[in-house]
PQR file of N, CA, C, O and H, with PARSE charges and radii, in Angstrom:
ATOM      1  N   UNK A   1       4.325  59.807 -46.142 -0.4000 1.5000
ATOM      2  CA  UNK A   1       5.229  59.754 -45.011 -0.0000 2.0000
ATOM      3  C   UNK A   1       5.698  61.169 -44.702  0.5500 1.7000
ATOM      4  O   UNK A   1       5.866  61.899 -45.679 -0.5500 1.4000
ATOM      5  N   UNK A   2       5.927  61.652 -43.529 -0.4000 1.5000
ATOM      6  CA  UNK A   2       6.048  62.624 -43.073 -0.0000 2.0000
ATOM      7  C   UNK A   2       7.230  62.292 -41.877  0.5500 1.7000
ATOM      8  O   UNK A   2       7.503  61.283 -41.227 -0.5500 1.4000
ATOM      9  H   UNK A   2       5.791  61.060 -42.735  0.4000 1.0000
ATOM     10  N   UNK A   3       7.950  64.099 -41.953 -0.4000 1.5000
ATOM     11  CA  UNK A   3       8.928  63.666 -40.751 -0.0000 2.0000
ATOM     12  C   UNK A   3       9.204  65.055 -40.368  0.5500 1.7000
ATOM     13  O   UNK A   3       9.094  66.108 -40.997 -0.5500 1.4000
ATOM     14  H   UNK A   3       7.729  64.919 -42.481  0.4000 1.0000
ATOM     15  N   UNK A   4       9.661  64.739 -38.964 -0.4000 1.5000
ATOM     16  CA  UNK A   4       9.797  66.389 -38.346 -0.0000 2.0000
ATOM     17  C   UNK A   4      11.080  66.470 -38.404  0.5500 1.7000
ATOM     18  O   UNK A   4      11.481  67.629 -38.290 -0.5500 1.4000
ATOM     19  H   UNK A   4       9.751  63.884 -38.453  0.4000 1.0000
ATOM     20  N   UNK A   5      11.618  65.946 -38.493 -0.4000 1.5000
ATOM     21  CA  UNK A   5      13.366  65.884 -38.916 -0.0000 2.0000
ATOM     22  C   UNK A   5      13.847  66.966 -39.455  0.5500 1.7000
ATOM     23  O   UNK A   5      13.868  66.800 -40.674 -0.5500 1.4000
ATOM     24  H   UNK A   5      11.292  65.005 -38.586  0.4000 1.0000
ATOM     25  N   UNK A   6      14.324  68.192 -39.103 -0.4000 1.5000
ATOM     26  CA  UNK A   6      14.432  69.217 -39.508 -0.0000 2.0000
ATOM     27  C   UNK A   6      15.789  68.714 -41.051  0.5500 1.7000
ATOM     28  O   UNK A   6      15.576  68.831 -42.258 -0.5500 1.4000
ATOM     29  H   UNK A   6      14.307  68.327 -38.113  0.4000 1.0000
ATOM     30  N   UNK A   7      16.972  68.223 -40.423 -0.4000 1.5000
ATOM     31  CA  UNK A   7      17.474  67.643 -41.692 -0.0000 2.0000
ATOM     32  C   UNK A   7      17.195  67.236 -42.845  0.5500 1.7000
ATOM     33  O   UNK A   7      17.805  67.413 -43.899 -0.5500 1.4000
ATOM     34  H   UNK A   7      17.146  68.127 -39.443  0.4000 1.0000
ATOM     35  N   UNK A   8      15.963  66.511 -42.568 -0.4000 1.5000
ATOM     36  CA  UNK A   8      15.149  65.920 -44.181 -0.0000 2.0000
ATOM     37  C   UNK A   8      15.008  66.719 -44.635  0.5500 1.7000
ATOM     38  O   UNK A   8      15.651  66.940 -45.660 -0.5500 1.4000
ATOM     39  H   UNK A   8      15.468  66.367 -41.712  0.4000 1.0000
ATOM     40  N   UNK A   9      13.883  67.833 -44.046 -0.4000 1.5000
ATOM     41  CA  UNK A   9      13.103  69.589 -44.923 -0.0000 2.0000
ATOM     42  C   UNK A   9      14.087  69.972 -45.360  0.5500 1.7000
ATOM     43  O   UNK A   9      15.209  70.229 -44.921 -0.5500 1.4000
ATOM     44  H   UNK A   9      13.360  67.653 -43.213  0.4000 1.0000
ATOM     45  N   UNK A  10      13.161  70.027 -47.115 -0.4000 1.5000
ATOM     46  CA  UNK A  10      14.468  70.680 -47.622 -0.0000 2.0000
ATOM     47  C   UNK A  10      14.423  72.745 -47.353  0.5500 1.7000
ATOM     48  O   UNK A  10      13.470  73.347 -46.860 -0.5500 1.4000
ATOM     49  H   UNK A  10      12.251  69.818 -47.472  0.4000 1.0000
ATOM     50  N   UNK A  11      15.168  73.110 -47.637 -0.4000 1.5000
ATOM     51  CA  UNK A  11      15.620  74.581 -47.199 -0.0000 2.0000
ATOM     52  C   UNK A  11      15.046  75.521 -48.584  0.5500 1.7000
ATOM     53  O   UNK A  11      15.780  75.797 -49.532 -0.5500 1.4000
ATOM     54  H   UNK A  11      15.943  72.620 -48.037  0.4000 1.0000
ATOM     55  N   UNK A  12      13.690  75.910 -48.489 -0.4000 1.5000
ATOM     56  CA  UNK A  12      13.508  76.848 -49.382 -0.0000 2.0000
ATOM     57  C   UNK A  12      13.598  78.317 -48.705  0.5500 1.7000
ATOM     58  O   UNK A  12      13.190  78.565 -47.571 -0.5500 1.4000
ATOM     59  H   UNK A  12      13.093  75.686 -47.719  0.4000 1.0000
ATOM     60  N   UNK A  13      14.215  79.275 -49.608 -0.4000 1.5000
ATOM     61  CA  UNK A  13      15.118  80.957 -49.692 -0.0000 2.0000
ATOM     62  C   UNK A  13      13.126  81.255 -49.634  0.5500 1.7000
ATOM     63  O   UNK A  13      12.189  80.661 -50.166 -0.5500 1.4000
ATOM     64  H   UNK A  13      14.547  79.074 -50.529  0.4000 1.0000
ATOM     65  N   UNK A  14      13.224  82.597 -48.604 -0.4000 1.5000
ATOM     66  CA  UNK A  14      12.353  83.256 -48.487 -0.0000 2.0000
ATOM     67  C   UNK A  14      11.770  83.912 -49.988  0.5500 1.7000
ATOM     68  O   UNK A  14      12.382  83.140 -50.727 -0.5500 1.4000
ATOM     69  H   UNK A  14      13.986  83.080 -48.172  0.4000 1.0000
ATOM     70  N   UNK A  15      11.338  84.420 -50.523 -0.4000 1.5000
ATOM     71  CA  UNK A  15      10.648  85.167 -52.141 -0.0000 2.0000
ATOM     72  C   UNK A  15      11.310  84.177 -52.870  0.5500 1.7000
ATOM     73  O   UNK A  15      12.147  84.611 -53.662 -0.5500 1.4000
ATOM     74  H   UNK A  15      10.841  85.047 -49.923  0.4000 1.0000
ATOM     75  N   UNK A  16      11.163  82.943 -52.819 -0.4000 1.5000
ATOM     76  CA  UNK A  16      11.488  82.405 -53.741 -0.0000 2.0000
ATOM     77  C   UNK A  16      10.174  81.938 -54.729  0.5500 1.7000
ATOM     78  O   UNK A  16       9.110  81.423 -54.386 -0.5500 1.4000
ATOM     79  H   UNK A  16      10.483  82.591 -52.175  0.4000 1.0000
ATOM     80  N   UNK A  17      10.698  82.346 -56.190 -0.4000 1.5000
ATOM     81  CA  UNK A  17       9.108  82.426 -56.860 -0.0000 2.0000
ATOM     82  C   UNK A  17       9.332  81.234 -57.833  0.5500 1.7000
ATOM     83  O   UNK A  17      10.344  80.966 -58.480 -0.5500 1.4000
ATOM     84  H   UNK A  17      11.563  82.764 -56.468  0.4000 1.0000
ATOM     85  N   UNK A  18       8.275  80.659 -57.783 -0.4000 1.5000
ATOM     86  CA  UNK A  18       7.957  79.448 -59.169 -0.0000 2.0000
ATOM     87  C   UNK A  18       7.664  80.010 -60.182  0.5500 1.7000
ATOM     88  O   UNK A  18       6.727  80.803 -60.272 -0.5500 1.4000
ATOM     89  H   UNK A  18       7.453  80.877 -57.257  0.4000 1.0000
ATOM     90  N   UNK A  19       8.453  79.671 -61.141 -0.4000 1.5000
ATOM     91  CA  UNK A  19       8.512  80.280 -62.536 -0.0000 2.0000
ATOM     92  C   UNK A  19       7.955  78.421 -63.086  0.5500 1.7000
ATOM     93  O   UNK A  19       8.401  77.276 -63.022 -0.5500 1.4000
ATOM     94  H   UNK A  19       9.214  79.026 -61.069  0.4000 1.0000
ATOM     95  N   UNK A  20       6.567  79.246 -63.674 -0.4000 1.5000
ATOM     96  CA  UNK A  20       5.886  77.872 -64.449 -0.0000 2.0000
ATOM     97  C   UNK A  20       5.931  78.389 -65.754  0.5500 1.7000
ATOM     98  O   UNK A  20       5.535  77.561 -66.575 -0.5500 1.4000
ATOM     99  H   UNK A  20       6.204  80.176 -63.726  0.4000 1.0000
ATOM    100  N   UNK A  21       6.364  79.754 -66.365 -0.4000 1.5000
ATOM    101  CA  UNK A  21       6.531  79.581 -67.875 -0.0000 2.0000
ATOM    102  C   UNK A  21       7.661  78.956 -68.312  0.5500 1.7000
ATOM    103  O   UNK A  21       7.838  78.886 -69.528 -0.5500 1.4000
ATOM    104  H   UNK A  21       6.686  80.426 -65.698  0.4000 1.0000
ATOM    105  N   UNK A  22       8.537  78.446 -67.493 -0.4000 1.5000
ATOM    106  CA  UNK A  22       9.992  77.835 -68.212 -0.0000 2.0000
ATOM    107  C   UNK A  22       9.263  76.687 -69.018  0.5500 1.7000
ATOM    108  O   UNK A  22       9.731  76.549 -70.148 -0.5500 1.4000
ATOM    109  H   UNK A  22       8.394  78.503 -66.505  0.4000 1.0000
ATOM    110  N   UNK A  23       8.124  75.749 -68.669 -0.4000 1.5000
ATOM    111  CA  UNK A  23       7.850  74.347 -69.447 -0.0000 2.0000
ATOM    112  C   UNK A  23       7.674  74.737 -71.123  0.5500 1.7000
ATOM    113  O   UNK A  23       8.047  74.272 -72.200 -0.5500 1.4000
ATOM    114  H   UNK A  23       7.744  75.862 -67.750  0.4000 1.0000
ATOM    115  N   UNK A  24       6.709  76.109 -70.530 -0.4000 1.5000
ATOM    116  CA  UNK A  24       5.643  76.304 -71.854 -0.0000 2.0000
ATOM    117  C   UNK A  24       7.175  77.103 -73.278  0.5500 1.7000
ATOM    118  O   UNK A  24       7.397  76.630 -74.393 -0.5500 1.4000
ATOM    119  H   UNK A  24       6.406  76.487 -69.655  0.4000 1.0000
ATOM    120  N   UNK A  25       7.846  78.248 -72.679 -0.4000 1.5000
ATOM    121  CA  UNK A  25       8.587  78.552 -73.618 -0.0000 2.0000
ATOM    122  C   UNK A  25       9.710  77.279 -73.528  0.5500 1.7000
ATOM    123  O   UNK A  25      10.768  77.863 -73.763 -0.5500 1.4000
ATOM    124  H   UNK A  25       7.666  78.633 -71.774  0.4000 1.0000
ATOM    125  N   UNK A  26       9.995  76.027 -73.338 -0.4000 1.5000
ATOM    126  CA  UNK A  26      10.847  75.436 -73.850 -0.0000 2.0000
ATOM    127  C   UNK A  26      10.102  74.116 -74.982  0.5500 1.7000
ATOM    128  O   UNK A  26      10.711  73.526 -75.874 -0.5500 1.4000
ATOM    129  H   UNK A  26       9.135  75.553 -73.147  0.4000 1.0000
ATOM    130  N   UNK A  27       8.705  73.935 -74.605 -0.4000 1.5000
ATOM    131  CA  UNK A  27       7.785  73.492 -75.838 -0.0000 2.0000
ATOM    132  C   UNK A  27       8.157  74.189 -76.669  0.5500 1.7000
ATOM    133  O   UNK A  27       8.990  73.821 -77.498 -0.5500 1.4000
ATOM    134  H   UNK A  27       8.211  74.414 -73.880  0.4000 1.0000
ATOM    135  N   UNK A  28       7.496  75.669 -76.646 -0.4000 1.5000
ATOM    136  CA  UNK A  28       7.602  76.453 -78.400 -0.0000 2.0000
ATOM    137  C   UNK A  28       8.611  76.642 -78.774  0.5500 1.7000
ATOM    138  O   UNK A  28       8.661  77.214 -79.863 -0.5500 1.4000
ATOM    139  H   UNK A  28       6.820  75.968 -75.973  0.4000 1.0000
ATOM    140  N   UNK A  29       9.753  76.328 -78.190 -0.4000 1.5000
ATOM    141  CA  UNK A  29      11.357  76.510 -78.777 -0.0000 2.0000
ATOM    142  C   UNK A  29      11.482  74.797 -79.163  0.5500 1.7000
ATOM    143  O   UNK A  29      12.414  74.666 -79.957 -0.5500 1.4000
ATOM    144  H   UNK A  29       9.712  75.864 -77.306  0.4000 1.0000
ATOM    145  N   UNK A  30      11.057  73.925 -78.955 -0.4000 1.5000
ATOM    146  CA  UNK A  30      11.070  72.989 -79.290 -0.0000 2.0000
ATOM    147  C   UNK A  30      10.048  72.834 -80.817  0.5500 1.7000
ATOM    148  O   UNK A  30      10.533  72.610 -81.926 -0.5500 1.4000
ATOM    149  H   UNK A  30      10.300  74.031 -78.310  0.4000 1.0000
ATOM    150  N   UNK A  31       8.573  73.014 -80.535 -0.4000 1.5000
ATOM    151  CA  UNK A  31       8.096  73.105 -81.650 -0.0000 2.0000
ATOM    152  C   UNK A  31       8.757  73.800 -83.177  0.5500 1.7000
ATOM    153  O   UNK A  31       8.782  73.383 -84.335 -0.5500 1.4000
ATOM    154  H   UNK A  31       8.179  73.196 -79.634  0.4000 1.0000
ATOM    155  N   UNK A  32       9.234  75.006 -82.536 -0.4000 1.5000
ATOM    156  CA  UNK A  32       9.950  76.076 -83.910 -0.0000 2.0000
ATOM    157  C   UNK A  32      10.892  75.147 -84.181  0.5500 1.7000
ATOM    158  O   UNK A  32      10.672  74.520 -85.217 -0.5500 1.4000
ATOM    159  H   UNK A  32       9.214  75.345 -81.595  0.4000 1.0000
ATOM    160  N   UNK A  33      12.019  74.810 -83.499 -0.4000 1.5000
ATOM    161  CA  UNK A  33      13.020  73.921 -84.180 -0.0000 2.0000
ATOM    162  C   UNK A  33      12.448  72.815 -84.732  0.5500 1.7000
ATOM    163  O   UNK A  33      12.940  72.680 -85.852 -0.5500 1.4000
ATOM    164  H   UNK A  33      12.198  75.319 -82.657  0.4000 1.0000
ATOM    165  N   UNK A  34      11.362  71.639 -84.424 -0.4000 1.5000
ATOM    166  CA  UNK A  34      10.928  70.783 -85.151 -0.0000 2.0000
ATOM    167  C   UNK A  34      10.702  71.237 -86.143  0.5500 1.7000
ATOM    168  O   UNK A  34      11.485  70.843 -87.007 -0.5500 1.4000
ATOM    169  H   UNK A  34      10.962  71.748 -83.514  0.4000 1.0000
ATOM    170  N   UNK A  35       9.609  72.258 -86.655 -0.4000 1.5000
ATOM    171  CA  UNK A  35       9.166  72.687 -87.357 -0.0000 2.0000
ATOM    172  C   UNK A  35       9.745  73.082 -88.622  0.5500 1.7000
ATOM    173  O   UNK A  35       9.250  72.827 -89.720 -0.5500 1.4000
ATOM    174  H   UNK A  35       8.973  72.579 -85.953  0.4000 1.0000
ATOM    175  N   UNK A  36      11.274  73.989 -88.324 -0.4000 1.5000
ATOM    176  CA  UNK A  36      12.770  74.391 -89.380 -0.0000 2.0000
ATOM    177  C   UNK A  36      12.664  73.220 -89.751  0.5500 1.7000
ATOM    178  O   UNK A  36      12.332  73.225 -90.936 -0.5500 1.4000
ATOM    179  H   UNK A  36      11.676  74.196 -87.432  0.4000 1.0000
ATOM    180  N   UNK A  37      12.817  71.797 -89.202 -0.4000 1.5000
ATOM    181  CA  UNK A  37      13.131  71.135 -89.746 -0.0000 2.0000
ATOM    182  C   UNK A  37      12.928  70.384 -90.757  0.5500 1.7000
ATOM    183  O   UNK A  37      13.698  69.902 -91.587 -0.5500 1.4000
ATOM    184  H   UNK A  37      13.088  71.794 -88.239  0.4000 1.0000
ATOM    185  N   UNK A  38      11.105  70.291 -90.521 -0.4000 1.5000
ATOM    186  CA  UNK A  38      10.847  69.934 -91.102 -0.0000 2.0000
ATOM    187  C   UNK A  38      10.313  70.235 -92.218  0.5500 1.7000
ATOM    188  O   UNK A  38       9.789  69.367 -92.916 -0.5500 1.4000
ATOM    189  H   UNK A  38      10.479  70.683 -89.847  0.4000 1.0000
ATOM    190  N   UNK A  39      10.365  71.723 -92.627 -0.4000 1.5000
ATOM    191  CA  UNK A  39      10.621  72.843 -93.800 -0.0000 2.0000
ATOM    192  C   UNK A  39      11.536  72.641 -94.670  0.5500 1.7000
ATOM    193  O   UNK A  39      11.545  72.846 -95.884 -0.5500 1.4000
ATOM    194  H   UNK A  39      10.790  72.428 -92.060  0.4000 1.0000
ATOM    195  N   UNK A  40      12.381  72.185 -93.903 -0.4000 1.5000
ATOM    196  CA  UNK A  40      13.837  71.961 -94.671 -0.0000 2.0000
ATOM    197  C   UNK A  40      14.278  70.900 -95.610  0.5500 1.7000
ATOM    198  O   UNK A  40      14.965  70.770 -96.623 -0.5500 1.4000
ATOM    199  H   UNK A  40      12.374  72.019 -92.917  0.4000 1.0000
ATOM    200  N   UNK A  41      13.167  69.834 -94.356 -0.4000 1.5000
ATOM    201  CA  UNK A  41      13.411  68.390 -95.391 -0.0000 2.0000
ATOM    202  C   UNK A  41      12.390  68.940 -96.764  0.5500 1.7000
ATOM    203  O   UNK A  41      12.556  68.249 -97.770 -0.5500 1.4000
ATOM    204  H   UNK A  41      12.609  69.940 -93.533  0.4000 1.0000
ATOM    205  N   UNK A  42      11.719  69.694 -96.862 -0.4000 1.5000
ATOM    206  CA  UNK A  42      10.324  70.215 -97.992 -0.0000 2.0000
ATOM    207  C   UNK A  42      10.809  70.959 -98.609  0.5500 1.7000
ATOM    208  O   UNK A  42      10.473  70.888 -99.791 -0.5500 1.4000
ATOM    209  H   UNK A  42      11.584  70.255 -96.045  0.4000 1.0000
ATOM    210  N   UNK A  43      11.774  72.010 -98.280 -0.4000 1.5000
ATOM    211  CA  UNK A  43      12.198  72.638 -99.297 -0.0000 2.0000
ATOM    212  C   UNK A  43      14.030  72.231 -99.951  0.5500 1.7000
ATOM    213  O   UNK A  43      14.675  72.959-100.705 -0.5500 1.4000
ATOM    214  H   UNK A  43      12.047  72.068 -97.319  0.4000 1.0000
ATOM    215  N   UNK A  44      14.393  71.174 -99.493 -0.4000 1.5000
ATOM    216  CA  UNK A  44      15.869  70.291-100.152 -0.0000 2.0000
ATOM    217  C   UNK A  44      15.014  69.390-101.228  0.5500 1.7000
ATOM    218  O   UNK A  44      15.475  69.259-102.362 -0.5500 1.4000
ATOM    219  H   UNK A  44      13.869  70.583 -98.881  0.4000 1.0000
ATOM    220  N   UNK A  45      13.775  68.774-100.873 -0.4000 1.5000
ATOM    221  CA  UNK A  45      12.717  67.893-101.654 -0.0000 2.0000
ATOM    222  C   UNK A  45      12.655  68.430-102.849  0.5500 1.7000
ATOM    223  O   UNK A  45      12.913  67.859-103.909 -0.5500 1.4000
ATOM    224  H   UNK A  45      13.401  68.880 -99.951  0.4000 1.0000
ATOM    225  N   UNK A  46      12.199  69.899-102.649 -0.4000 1.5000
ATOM    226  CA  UNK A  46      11.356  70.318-104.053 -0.0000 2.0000
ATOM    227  C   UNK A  46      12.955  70.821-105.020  0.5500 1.7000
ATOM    228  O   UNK A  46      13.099  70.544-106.211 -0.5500 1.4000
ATOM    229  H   UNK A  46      11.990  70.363-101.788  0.4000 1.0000
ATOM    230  N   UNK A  47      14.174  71.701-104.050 -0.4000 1.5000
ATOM    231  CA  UNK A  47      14.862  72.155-104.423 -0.0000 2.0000
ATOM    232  C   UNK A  47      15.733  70.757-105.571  0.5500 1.7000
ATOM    233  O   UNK A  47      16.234  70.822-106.693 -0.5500 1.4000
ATOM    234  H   UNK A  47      14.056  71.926-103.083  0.4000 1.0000
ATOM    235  N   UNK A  48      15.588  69.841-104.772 -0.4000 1.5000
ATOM    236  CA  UNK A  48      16.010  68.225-105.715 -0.0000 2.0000
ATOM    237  C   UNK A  48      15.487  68.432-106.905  0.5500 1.7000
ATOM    238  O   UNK A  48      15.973  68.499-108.034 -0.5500 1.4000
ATOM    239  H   UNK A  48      15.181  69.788-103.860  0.4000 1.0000
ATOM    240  N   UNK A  49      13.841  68.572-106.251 -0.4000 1.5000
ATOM    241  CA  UNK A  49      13.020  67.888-107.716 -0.0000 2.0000
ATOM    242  C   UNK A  49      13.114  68.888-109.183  0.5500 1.7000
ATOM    243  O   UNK A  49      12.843  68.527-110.329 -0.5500 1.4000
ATOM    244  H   UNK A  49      13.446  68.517-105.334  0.4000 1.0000
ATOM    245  N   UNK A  50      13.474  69.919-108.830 -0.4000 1.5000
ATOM    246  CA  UNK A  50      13.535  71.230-109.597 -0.0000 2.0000
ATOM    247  C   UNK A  50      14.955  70.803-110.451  0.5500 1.7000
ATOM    248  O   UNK A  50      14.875  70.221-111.533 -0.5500 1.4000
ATOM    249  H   UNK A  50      13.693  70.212-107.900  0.4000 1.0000
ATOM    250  N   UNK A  51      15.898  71.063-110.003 -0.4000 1.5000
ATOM    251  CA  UNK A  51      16.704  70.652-110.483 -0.0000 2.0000
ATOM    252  C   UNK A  51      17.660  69.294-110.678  0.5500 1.7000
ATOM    253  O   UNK A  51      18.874  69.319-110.876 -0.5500 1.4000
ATOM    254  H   UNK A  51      15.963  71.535-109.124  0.4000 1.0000
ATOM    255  N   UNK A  52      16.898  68.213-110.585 -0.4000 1.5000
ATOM    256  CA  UNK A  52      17.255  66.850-111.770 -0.0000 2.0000
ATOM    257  C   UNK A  52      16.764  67.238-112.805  0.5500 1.7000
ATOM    258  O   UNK A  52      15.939  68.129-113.006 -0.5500 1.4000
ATOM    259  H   UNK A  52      15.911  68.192-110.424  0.4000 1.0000
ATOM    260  N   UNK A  53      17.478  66.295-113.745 -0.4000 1.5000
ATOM    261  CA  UNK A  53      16.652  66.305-114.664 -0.0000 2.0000
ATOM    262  C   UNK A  53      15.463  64.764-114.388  0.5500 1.7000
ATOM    263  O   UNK A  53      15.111  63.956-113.528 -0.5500 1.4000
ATOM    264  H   UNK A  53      18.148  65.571-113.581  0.4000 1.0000
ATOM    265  N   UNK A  54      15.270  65.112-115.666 -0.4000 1.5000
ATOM    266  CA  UNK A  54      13.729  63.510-115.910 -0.0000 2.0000
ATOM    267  C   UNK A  54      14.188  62.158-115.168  0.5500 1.7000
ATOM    268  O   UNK A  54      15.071  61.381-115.529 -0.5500 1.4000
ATOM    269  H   UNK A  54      15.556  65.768-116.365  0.4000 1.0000
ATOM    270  N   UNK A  55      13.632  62.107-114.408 -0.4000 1.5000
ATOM    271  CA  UNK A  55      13.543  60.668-114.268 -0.0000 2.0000
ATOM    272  C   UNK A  55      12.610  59.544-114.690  0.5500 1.7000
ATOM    273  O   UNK A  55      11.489  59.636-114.190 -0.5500 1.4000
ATOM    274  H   UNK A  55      12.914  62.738-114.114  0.4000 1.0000
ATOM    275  N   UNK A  56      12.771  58.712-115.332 -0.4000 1.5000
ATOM    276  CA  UNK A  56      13.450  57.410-115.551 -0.0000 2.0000
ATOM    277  C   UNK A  56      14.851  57.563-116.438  0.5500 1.7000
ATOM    278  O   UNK A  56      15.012  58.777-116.558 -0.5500 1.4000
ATOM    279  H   UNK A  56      13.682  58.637-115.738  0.4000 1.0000
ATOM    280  N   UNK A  57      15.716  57.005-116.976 -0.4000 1.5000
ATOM    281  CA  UNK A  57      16.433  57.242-117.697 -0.0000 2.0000
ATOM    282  C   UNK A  57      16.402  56.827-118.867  0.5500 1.7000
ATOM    283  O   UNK A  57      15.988  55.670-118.937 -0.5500 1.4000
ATOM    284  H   UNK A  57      15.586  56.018-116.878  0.4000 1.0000
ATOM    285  N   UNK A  58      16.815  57.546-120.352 -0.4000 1.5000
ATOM    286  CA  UNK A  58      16.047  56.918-121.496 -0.0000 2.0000
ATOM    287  C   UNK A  58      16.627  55.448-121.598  0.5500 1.7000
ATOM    288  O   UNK A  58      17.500  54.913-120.914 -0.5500 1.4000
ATOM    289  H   UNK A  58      17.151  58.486-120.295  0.4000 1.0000
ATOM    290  N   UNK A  59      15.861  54.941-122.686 -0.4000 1.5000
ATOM    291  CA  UNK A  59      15.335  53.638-122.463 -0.0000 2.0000
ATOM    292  C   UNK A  59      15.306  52.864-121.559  0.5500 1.7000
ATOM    293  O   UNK A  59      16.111  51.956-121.764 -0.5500 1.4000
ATOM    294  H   UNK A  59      15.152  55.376-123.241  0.4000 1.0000
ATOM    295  N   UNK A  60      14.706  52.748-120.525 -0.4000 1.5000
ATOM    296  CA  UNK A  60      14.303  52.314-119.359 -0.0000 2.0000
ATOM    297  C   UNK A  60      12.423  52.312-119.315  0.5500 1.7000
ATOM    298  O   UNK A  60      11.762  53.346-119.414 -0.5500 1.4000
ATOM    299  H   UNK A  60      14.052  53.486-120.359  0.4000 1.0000
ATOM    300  N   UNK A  61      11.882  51.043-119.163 -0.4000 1.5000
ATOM    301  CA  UNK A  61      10.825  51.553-119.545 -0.0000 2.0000
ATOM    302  C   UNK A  61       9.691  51.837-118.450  0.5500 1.7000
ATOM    303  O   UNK A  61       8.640  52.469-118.563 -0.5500 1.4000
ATOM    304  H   UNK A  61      12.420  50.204-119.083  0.4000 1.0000
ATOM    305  N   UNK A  62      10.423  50.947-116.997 -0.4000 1.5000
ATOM    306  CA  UNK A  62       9.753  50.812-115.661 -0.0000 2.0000
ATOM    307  C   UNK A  62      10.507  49.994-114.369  0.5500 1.7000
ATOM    308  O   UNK A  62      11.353  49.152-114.672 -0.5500 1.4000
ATOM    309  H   UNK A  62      11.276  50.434-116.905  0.4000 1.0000
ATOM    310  N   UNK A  63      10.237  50.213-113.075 -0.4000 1.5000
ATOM    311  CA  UNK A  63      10.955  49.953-112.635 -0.0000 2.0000
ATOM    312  C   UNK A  63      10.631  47.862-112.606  0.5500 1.7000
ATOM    313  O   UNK A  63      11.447  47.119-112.061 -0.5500 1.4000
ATOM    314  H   UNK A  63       9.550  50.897-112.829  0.4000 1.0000
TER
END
């Protein structure tokens, strides 16, 4: 649908420039933060496993 309706058209500013890297750098700022994150859950994991001690608890023989 089309209209000559000058009201409808919307009003684009003369040099007005399309910026198409905004999608791509808000992916890789998205990826990096996923990514912290999920480092984090890997290194609280190991930092756990390091320091418990043994698990099962003595005499306990299975779950």
């Amino acid at each position: 649908m089309t209209s000559s309706d000058p009201s409808v058209q919307l009003d684009h500013t003369p040099g007005h420039i399309k910026h198409d890297g905004h999608n791509l750098t808000g992916f890789v700022i998205f990826l990096c933060s996923e990514s912290i994150i999920f480092l984090a859950f890997f290194a609280g994991f190991s930092l756990f496993k390091l320091t418990s001690p043994e698990w099962l608890p003595a005499g306990v023989d299975g779950l």
